[in-house]
N, C-alpha and C positions, 0 to 999 in steps of 0.2 A: 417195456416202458415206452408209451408213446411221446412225441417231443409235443411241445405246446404248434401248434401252424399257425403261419404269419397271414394275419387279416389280407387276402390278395383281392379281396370283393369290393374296396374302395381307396382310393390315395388316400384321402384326408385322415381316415383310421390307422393307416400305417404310417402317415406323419406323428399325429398324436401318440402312439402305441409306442413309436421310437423315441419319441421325445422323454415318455418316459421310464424307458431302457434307459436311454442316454442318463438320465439323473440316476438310479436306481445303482450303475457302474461307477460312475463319476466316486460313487458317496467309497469304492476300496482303495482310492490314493488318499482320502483323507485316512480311512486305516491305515495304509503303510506309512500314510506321512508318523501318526500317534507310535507306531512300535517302530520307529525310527528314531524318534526321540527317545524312547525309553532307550534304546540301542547307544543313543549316544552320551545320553548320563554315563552308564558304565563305561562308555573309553573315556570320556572325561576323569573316571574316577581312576583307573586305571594307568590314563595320563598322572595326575595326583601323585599316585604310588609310588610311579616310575621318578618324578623327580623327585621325590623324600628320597627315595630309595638313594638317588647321587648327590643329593646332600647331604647325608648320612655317611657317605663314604667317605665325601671329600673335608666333613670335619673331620672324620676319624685319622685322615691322611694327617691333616695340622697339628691335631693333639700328636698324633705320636712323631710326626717331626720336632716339634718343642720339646719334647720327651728325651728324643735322640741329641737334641743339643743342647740339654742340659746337662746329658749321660758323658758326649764328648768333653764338655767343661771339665764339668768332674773329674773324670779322664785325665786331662791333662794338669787337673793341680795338684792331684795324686803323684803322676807321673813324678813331677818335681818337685814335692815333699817325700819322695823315695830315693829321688837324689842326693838328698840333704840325709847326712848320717844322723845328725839328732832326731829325726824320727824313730819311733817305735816301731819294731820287725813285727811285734803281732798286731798291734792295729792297723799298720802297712795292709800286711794277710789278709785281715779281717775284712777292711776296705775293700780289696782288690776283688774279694770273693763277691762281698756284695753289687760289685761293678759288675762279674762276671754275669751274676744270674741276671742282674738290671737288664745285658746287655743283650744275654738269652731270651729273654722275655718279650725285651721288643723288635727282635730279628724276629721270633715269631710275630708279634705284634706287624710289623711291617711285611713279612708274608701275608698275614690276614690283611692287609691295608692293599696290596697289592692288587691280591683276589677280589675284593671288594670297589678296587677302583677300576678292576676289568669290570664289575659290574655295574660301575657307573655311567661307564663309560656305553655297554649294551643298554642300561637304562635310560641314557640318551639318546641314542637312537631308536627306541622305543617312542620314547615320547615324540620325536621328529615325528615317527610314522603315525603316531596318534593324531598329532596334530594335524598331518596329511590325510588320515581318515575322517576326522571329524570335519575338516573343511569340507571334503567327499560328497558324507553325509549329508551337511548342511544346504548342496548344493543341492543334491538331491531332494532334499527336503521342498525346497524352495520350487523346483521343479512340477512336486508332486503340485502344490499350491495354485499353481496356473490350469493345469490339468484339470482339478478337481472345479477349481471356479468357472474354466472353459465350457467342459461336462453340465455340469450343473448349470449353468447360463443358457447354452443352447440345448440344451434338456428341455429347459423350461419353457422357454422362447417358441423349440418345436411342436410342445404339448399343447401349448394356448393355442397358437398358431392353426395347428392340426385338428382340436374339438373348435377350436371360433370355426374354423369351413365346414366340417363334419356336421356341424349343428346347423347352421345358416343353409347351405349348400343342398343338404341331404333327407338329414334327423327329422327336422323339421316342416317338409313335405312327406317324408313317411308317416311321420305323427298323423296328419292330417288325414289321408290316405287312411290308416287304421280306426281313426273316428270317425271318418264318415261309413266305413267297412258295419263299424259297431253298430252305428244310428239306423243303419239299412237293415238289420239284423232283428 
């Protein structure tokens, strides 16, 4: 496969000819800027997640502390209506049992609460670093932008620039040159 060869038979056509490279390039940072963006909907959403995600923990943390100090109330006016003989030994029991398993339930409970606020706490710093990528991003983005107007500006500038000589300069006496060539003919 042969490459394309760069016009070296005249300035003015390799002005013009770059000028419109120059544009023709220019136009992949406006791609990368578009799949950039798409790139950063998803950390934004991802971002999203991450803080449902420690929100979600950190009510579950509330509910079951309210939970726990309802259990401890409880607890304790138990305790002292067990003190008091005129209570009943079976519903004493009964009670006690049900505190038991209350108390079971949310010792699990609060291990899950635990776990989940270890992962609030990593879904915090998640979102921190999302945040820090998506500024990134942005910057980049923003980057691309100049680039691509740069490009595109002196693209264009060089293209005019390059056929306005080429044509005045050159074209334009060969033209002539070949109709008079014709007329002689």
């Amino acid at each position: 496969m042969e490459l394309p060869k760069v016009p070296t038979d005249n300035l003015y056509k390799f002005i013009a000819l770059s000028g419109v490279v120059f544009m023709v390039t220019s136009a992949f940072p406006v791609y990368w800027q578009a799949k950039l963006k798409f790139e950063l909907i998803q950390v934004q959403g991802e971002k999203w997640k991450a803080t449902k995600k420690k929100n979600w923990a950190c009510a579950d943390t509330d509910y079951l502390r309210t939970k726990t100090n309802k259990l401890k109330e409880e607890t304790s006016k138990w305790k002292a209506a067990r003190d008091l003989e005129a209570a009943e030994p079976q519903l004493i029991e009964k009670k006690r049992l049900e505190i038991r398993t209350e108390a079971h339930e949310i010792r699990a409970g609060i291990t899950e609460t635990e776990r989940l606020y270890r992962d609030s706490e990593i879904a915090a710093i998640e979102v921190k670093t999302k945040e820090k990528e998506i500024a990134q991003r942005l910057e980049v983005i923003r980057l691309l932008k100049y680039v691509a107007a740069g490009g595109l500006s002196s693209g264009a500038i060089l293209s005019v620039f390059g056929f306005f000589l080429w044509y005045h300069k050159l074209q334009k006496y060969q033209d002539k040159i070949v109709k008079k060539q014709a007329e002689d003919n």
